[in-house]
N, C-alpha and C positions, 0 to 999 in steps of 0.2 A: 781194268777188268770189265767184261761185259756187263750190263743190265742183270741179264736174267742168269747168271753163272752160277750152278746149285739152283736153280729155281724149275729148268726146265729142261727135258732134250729129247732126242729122237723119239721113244715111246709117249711122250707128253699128247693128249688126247685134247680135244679143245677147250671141254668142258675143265681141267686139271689146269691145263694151259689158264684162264680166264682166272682160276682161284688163287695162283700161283703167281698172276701179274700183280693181283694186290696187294700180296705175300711180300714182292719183290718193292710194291710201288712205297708198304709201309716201313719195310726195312730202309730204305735209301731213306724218305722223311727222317728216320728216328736218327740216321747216321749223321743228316744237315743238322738238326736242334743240336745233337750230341756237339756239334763241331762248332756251332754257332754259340752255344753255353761256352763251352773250354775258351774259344777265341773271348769273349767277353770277361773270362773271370783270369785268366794269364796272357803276359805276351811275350811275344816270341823279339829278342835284339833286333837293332838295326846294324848292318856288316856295316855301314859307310855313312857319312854324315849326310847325306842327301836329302834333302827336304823331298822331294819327289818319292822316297823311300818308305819315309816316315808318314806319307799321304797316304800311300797302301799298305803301312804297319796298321793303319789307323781305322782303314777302311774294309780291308778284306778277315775273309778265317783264314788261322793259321795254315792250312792247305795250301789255298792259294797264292796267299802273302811266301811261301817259301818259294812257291813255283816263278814268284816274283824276284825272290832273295838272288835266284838262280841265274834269272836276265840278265839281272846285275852284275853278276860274277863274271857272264859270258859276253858281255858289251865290250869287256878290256878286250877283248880279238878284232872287234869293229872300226872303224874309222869311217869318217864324211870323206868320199870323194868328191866328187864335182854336185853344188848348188845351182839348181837353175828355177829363177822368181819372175813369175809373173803376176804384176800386183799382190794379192794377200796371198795368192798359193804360191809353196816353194814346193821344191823337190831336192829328195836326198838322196846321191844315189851314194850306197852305204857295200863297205867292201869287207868280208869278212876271213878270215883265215885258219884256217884247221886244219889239222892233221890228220887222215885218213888213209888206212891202209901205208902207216908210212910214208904218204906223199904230202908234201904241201897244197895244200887246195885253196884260192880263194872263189867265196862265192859273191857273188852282188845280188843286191836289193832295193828297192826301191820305193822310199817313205815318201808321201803326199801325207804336205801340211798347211792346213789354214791359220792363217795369222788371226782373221778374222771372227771367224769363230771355233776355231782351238783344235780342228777336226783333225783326225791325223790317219791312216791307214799305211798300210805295208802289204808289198807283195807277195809275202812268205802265208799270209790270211792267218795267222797266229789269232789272230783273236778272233774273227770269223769262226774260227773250227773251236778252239777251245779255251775262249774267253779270258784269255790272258795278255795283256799286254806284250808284247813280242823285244828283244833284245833291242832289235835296232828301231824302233819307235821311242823307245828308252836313251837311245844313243842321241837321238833328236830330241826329245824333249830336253834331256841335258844341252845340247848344242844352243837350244833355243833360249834356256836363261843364259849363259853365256852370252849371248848374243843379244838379249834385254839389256842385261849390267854391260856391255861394251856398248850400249848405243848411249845408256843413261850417262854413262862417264862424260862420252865423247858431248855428250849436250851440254853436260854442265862446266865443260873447259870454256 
């Protein structure tokens, strides 16, 4: 929902306009405390054992952490295509499948990730736009402790 939804519209004068953004600015505050108290004094399950889950059970409000719960759910449709590493940066190109209008669709994506320092981005701008960690950056994080525990194994054969 918009910002200013009920707060403003077409007849809105500037001076009304001006009253009515702080009208708006102190409703949304009182919504984040609202949400920040609730997340602190309940919590909301984790669907899957994932440590990575239970990071943002841990970290986010419950808002967010669903919007998280959600990536989760929608990663099983994802798969790693092809890795291509150049020193600490990898690349994931990440292939996803849905069903639209009845048709099979796969879409692809593309995770940039630093080994080095832990940086990760996706071409979809999921979090860019709205601050959410995105499915398939999700899908790579996972890929990549796999891929710590398959190196640690192989070292200590």
């Amino acid at each position: 929902m918009p910002f200013f939804y009920g707060y403003i519209n077409s007849t809105t004068t500037l001076q009304q306009f001006v009253h009515q953004y702080d009208n708006a600015l102190q409703h949304k505050t009182e919504k984040e405390y609202d949400a920040d108290f609730t997340s602190m004094s309940t919590v909301i399950p984790c669907g899957s054992q994932s440590l990575i889950e239970r990071q943002f059970q841990s970290e986010y409000t419950h808002a967010k952490f669903q919007e998280i719960q959600l990536g989760f759910r929608e990663k099983m449709n994802c798969v790693v295509g092809k890795v291509f590493v150049e020193g600490q940066a990898y690349r994931y190109d990440v292939v996803e499948e849905a069903i639209h209008n009845g048709e099979l669709e796969h879409m692809n994506f593309i995770v940039g990730f630093n080994r080095s320092n832990l940086n990760i981005n996706c071409s979809c701008l999921s979090f860019e736009f709205m601050g959410i960690v995105c499915r398939y950056a999700l899908l790579v994080f996972a890929q990549e402790r796999v891929n710590k525990a398959l190196e640690k194994y192989v070292l200590s054969r």
